[in-house]
OpenMM code with the backbone's topology and positions (N, CA, C; nanometers):
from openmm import Vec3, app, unit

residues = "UNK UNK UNK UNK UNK UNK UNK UNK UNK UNK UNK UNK UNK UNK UNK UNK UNK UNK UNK UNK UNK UNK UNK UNK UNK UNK UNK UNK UNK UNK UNK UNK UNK UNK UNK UNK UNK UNK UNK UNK UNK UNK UNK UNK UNK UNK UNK UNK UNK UNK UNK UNK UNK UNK UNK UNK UNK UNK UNK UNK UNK UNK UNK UNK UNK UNK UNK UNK UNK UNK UNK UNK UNK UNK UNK UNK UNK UNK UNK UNK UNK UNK UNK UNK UNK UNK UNK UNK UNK UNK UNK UNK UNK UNK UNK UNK UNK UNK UNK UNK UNK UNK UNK UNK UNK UNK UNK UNK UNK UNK UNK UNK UNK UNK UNK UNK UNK UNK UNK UNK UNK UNK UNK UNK UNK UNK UNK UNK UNK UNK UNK UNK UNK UNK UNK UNK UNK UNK UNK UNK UNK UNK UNK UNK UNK UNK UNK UNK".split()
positions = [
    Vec3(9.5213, 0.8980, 8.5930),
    Vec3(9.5352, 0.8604, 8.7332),
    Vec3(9.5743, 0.9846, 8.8121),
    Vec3(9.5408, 0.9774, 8.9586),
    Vec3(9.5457, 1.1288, 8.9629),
    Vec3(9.6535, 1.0522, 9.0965),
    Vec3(9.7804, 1.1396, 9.0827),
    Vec3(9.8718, 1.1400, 9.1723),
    Vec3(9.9426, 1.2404, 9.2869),
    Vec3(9.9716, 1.2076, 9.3885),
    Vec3(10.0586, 1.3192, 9.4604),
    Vec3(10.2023, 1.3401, 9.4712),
    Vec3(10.2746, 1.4399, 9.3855),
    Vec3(10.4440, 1.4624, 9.3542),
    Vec3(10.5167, 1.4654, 9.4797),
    Vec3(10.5839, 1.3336, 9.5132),
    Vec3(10.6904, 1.3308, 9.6472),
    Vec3(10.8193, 1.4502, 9.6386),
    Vec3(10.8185, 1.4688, 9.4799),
    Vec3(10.9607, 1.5344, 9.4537),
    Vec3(10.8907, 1.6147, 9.3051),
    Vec3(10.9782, 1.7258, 9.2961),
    Vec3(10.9756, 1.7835, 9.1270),
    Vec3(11.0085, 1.6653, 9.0282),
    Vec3(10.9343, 1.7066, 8.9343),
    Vec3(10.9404, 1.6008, 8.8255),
    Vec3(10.9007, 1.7245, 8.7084),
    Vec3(11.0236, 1.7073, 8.6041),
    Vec3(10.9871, 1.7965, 8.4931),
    Vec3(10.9193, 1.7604, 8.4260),
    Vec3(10.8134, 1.8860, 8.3607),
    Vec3(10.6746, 1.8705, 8.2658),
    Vec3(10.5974, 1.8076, 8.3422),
    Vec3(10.6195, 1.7711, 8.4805),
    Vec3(10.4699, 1.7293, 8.5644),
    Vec3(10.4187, 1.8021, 8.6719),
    Vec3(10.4972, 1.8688, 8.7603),
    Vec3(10.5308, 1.9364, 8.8583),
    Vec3(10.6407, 1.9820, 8.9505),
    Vec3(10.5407, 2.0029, 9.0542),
    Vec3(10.6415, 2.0335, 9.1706),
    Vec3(10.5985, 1.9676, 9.2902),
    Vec3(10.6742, 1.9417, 9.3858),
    Vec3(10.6477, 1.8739, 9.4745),
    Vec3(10.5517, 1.8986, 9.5649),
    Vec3(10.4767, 1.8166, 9.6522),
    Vec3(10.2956, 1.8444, 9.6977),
    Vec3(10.1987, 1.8919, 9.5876),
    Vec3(10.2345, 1.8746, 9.4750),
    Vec3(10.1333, 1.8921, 9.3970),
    Vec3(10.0138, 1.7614, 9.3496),
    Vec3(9.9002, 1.8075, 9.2975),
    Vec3(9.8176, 1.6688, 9.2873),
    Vec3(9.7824, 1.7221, 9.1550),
    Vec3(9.8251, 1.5978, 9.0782),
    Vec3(9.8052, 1.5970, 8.9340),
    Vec3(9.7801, 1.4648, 8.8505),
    Vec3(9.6912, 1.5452, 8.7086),
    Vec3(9.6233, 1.4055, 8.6945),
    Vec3(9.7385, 1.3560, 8.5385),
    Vec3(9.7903, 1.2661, 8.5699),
    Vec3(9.8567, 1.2065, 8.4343),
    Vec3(9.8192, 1.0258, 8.3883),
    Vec3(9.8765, 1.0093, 8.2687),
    Vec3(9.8462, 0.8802, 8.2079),
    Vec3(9.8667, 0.7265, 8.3197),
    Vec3(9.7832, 0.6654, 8.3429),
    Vec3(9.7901, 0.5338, 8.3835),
    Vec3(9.9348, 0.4797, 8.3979),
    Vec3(9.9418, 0.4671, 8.2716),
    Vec3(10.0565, 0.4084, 8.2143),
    Vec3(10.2149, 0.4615, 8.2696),
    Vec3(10.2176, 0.5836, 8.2893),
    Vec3(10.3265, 0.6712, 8.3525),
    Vec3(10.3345, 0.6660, 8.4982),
    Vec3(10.2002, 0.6723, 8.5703),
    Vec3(10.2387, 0.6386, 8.6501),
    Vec3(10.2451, 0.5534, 8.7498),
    Vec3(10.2219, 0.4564, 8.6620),
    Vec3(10.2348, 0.3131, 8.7352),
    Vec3(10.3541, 0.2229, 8.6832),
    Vec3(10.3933, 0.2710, 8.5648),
    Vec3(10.5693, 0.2358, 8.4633),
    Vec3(10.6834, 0.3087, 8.5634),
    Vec3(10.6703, 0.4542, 8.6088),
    Vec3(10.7761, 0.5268, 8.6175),
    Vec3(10.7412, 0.6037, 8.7535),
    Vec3(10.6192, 0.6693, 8.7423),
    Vec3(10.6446, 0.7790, 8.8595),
    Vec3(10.6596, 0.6962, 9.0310),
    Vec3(10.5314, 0.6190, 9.0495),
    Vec3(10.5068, 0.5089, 9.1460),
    Vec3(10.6515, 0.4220, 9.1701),
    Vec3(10.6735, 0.3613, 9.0326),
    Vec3(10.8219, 0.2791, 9.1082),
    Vec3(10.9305, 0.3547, 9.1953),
    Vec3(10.9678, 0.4693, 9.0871),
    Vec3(11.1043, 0.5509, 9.1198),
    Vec3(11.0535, 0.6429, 9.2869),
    Vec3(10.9652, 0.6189, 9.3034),
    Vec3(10.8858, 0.7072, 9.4538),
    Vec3(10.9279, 0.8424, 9.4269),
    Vec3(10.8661, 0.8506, 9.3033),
    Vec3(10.8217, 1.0199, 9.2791),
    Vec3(10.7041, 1.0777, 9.3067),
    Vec3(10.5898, 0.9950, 9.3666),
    Vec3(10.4663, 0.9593, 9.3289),
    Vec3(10.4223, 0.8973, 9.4110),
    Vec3(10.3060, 0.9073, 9.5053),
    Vec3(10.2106, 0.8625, 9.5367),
    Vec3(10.0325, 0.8226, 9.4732),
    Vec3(9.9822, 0.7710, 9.4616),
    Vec3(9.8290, 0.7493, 9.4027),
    Vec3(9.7691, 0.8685, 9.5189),
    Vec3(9.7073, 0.9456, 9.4892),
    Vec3(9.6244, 1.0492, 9.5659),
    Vec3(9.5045, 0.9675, 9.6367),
    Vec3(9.4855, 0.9402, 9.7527),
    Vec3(9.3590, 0.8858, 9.8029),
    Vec3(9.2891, 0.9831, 9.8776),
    Vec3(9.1973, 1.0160, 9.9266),
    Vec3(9.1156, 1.1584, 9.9749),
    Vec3(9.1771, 1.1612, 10.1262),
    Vec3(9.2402, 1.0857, 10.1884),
    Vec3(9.2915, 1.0963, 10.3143),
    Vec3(9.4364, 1.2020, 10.2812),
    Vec3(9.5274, 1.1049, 10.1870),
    Vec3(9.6270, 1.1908, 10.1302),
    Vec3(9.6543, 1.3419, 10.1247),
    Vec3(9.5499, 1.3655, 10.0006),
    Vec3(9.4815, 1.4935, 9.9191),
    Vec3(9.4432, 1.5662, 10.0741),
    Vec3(9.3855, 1.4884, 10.1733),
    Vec3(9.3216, 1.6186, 10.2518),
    Vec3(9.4610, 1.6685, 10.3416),
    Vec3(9.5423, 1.5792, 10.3751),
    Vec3(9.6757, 1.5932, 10.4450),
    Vec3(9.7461, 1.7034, 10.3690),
    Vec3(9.7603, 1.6563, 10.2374),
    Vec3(9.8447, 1.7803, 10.1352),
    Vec3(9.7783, 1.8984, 10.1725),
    Vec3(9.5975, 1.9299, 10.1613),
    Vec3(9.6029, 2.0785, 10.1311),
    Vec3(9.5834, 2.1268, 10.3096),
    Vec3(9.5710, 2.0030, 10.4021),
    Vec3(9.6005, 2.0691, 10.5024),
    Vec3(9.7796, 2.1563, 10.5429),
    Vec3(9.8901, 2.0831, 10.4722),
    Vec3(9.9992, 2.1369, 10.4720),
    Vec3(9.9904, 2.2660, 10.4324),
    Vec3(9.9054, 2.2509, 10.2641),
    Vec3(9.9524, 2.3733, 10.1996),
    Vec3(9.9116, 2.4893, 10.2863),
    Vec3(9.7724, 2.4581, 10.3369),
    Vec3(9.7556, 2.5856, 10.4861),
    Vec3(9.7846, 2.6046, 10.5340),
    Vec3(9.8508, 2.5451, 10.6127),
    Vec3(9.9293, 2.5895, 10.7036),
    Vec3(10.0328, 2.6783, 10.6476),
    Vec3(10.1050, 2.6368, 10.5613),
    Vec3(10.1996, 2.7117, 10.5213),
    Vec3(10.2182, 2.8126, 10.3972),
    Vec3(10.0935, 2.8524, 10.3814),
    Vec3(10.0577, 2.9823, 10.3119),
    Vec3(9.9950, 3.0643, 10.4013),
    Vec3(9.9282, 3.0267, 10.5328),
    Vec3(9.9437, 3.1200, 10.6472),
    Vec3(10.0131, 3.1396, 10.7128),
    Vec3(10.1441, 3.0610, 10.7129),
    Vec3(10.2894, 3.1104, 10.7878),
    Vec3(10.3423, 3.2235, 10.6903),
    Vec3(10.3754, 3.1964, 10.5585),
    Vec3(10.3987, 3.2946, 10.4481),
    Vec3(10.3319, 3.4608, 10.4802),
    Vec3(10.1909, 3.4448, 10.5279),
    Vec3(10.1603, 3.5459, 10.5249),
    Vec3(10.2055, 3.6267, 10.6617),
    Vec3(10.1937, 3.5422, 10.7564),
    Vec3(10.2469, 3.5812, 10.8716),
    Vec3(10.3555, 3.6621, 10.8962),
    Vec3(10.4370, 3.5834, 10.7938),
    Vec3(10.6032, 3.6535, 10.7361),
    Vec3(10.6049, 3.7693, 10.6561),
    Vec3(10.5335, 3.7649, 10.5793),
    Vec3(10.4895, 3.9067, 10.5104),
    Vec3(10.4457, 3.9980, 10.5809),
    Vec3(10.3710, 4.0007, 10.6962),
    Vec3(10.3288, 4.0880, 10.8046),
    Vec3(10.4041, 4.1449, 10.8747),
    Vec3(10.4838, 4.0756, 10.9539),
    Vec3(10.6135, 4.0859, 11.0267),
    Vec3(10.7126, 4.1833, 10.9519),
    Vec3(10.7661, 4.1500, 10.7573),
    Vec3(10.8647, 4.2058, 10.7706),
    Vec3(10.7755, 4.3245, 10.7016),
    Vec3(10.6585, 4.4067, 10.6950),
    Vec3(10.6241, 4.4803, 10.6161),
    Vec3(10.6139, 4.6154, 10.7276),
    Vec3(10.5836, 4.5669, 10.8506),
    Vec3(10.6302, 4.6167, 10.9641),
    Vec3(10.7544, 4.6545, 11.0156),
    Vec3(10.8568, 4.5534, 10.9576),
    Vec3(10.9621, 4.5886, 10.9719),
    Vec3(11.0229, 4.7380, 10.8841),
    Vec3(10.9860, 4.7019, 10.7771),
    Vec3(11.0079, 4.7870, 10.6562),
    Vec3(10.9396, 4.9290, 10.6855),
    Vec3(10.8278, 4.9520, 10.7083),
    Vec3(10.7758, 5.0593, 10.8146),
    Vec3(10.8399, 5.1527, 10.9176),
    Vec3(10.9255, 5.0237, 10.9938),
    Vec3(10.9692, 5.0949, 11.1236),
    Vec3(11.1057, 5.1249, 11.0998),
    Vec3(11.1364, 5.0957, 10.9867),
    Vec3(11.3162, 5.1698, 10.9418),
    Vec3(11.3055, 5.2662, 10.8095),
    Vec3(11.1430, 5.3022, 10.7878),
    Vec3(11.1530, 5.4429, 10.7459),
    Vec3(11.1990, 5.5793, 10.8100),
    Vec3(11.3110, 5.6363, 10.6995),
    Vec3(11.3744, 5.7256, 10.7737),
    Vec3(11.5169, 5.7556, 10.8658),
    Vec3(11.4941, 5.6016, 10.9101),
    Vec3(11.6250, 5.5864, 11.0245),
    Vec3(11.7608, 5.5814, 10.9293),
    Vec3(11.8434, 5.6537, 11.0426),
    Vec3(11.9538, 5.6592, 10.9828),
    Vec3(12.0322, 5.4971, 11.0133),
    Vec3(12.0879, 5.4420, 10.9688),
    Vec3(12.1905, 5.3238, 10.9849),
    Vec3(12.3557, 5.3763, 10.9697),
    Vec3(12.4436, 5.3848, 11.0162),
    Vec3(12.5589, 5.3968, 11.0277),
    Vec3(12.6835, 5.2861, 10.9942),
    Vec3(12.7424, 5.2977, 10.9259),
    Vec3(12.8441, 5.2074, 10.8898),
    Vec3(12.9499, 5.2286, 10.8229),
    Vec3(13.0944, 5.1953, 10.8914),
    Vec3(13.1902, 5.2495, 10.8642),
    Vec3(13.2773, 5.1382, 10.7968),
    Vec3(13.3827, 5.2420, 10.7045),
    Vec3(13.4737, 5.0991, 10.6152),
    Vec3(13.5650, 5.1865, 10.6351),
    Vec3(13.6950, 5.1563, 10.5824),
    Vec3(13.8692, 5.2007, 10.5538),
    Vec3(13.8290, 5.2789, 10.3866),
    Vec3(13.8229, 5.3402, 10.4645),
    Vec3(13.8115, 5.4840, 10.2989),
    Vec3(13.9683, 5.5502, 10.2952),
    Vec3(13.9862, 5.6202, 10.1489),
    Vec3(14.0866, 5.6932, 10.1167),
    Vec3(14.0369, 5.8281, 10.1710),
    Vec3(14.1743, 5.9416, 10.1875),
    Vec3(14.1401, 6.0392, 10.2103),
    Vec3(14.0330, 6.1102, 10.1193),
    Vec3(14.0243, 6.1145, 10.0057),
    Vec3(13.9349, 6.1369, 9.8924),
    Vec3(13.7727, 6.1202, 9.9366),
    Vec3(13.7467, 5.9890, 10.0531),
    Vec3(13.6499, 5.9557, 10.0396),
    Vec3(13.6033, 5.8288, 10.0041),
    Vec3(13.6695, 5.7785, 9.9156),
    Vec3(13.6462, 5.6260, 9.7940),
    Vec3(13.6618, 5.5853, 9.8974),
    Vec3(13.5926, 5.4279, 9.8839),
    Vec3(13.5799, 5.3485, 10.0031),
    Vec3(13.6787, 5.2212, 9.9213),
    Vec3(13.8025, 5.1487, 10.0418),
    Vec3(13.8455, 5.0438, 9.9427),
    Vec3(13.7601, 4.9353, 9.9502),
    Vec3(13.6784, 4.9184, 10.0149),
    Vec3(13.5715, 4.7940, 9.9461),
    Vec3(13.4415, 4.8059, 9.9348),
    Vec3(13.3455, 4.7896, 9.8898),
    Vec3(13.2262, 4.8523, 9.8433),
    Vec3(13.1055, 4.7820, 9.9602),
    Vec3(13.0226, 4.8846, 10.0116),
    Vec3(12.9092, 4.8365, 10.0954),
    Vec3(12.8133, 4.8004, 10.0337),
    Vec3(12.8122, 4.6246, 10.0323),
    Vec3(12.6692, 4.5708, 9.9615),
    Vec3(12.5620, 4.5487, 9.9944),
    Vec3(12.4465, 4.4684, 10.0260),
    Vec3(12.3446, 4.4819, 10.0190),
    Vec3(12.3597, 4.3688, 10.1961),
    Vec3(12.4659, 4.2499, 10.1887),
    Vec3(12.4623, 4.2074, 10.2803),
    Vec3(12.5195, 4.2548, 10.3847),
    Vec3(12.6401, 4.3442, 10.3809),
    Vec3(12.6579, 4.4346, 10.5074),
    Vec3(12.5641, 4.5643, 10.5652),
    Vec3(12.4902, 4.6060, 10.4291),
    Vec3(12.3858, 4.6703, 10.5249),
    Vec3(12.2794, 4.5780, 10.6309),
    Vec3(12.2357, 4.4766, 10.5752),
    Vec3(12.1582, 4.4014, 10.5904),
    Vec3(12.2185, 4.3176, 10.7911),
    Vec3(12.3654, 4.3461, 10.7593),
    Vec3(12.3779, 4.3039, 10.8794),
    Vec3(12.4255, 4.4253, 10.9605),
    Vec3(12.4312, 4.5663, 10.9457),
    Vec3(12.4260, 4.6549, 11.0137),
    Vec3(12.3173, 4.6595, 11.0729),
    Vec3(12.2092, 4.6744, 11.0130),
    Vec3(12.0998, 4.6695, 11.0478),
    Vec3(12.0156, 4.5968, 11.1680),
    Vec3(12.0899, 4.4589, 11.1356),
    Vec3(12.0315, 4.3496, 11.2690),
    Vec3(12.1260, 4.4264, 11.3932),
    Vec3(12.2295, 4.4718, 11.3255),
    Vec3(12.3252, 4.5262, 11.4919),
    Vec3(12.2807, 4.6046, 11.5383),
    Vec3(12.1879, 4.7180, 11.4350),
    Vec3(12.2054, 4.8564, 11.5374),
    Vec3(12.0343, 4.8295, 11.5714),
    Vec3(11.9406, 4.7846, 11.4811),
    Vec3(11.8302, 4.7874, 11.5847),
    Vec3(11.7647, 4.6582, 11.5957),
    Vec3(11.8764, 4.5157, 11.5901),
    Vec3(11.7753, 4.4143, 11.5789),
    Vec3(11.6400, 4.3609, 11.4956),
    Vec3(11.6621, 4.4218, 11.4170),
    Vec3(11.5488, 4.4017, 11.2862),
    Vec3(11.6562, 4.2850, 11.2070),
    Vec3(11.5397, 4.2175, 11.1720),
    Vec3(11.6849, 4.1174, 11.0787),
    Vec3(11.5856, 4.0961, 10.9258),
    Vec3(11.6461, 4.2012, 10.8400),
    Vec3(11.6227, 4.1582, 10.6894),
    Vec3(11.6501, 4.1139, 10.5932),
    Vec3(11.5777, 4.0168, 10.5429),
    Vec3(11.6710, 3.9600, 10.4492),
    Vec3(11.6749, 4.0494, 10.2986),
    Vec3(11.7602, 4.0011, 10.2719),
    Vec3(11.8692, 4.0597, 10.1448),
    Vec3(11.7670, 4.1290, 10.0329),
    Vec3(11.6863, 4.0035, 9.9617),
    Vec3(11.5642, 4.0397, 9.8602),
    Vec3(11.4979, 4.1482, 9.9499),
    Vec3(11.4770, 4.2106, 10.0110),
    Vec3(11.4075, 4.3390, 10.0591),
    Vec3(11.4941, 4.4506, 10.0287),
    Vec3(11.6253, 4.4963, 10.0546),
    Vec3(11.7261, 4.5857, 10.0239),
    Vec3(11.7265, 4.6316, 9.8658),
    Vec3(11.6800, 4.7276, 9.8334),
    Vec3(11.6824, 4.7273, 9.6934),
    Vec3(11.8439, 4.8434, 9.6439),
    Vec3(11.9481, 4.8320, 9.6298),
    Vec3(12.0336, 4.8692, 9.5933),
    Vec3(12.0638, 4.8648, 9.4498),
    Vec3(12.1198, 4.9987, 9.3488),
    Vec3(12.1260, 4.9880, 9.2562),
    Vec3(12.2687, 4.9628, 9.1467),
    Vec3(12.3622, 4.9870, 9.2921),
    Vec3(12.4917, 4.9891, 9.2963),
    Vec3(12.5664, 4.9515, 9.4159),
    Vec3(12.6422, 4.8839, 9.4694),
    Vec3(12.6831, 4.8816, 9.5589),
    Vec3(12.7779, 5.0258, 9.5816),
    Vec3(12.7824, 5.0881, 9.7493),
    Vec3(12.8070, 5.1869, 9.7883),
    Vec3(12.9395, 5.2070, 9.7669),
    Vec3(13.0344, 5.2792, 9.6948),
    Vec3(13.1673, 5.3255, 9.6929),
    Vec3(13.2582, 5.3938, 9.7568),
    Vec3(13.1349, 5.5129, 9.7923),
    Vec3(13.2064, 5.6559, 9.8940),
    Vec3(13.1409, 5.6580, 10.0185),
    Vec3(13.1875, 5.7855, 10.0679),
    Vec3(13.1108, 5.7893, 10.1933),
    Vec3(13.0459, 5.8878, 10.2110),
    Vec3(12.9379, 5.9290, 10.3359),
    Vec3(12.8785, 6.0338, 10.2991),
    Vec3(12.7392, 5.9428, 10.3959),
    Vec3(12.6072, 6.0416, 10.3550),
    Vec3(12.5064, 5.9564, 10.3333),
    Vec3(12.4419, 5.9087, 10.2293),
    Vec3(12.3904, 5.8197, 10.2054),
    Vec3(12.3326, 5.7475, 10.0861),
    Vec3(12.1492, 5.7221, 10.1308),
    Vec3(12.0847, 5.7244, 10.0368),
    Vec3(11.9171, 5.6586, 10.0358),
    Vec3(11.9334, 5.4928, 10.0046),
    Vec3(11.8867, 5.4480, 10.0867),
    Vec3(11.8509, 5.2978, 10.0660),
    Vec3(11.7145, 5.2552, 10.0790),
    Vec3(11.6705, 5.2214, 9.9512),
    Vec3(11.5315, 5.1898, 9.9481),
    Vec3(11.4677, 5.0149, 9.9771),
    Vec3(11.3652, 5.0302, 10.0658),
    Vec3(11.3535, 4.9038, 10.1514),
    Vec3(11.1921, 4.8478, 10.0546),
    Vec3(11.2068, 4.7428, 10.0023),
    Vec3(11.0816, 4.7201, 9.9128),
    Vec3(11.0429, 4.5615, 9.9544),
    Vec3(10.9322, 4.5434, 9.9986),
    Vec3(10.8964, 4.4631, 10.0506),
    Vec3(10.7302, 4.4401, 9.9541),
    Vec3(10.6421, 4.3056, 9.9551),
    Vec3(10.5301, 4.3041, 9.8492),
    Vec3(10.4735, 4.3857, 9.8964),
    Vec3(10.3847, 4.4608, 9.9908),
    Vec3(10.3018, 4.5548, 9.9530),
    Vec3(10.3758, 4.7171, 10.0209),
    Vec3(10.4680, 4.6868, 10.0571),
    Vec3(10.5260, 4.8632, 10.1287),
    Vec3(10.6624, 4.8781, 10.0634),
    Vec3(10.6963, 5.0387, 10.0825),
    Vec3(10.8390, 5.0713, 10.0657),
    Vec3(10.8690, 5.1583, 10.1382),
    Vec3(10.9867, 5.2030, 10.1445),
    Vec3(11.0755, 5.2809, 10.2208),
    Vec3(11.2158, 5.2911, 10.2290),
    Vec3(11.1942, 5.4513, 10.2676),
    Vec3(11.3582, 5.4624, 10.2231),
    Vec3(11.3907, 5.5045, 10.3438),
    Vec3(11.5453, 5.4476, 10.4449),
    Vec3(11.6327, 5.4809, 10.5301),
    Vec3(11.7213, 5.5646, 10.5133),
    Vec3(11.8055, 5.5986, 10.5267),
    Vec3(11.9745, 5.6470, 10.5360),
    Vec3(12.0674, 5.5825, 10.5550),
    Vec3(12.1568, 5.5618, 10.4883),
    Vec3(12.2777, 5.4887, 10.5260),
    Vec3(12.4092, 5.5677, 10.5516),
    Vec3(12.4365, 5.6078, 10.6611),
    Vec3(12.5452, 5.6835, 10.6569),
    Vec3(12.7004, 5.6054, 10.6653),
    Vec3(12.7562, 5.5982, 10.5732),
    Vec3(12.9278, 5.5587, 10.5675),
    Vec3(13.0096, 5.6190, 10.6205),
    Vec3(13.0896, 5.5998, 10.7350),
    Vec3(13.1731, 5.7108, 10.7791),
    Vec3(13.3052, 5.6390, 10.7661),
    Vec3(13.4479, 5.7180, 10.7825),
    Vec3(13.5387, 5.6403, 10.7577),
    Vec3(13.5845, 5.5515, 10.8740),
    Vec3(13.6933, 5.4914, 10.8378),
    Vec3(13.7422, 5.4040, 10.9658),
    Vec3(13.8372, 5.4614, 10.9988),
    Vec3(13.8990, 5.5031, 11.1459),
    Vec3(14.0318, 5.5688, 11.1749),
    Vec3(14.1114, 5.4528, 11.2460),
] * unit.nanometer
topology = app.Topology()
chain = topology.addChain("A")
for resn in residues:
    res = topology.addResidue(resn, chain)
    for name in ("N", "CA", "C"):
        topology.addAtom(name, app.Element.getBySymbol(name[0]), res)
């Protein structure tokens, strides 16, 4: 019987998926519990009209931030913490305070999975921060300065 997944269901799918399983399953279990719809061609055409739509929003989004990633090659970003005289920083700059320096100083807003950090930042100074996005990369500056 060929059905459409309202919800994940393990070893069958994932949800909006159209899949073909036993009679018996899903007219015992999937159908009652409304995991499950029967796929009718009105259905099926609704689903893969969703899925279009929203694998061309996806890409849309991929466009946007690959551009983004582009236009903060190079740039310096600035950001200051309470460092020791030494330098050592007492709390370490991670991936989400760059991430929100970033929206401050030029309104770009990236999310986190793009920031590729291999350590969070300790000292101060400038640092390379490499920006990896699916098809581009790039590396900024992050400069740490202290806090007075």
């Amino acid at each position: 019987m060929k059905i459409i997944l309202l919800k994940d269901v393990r070893k069958v799918g994932h949800k909006d998926e159209i899949k073909n399983v036993a009679d018996g399953y899903a007219t015992n279990f999937l159908l009652p519990q409304n995991l499950a719809v029967a796929a009718s061609p009105e259905k099926v055409a609704e689903i893969e009209k969703k899925q279009a739509a929203t694998s061309a929003e996806k890409a849309q989004e991929e466009v946007a931030l690959e551009s983004a990633v582009r236009s903060l090659a190079g740039q310096k970003i600035s950001v200051s913490a309470r460092a020791t005289p030494k330098g050592g920083l007492f709390k370490a700059i991670t991936v989400s305070d760059i991430a929100k320096a970033v929206r401050e100083q030029t309104q770009i807003t990236l999310p986190e999975r793009v920031i590729a950090l291999e350590a969070p930042i300790k000292t101060t100074g400038e640092h390379e921060v490499a920006l990896l996005s699916a098809k581009t990369g790039a590396t900024m500056i992050l400069v740490v300065t202290p806090e007075l």
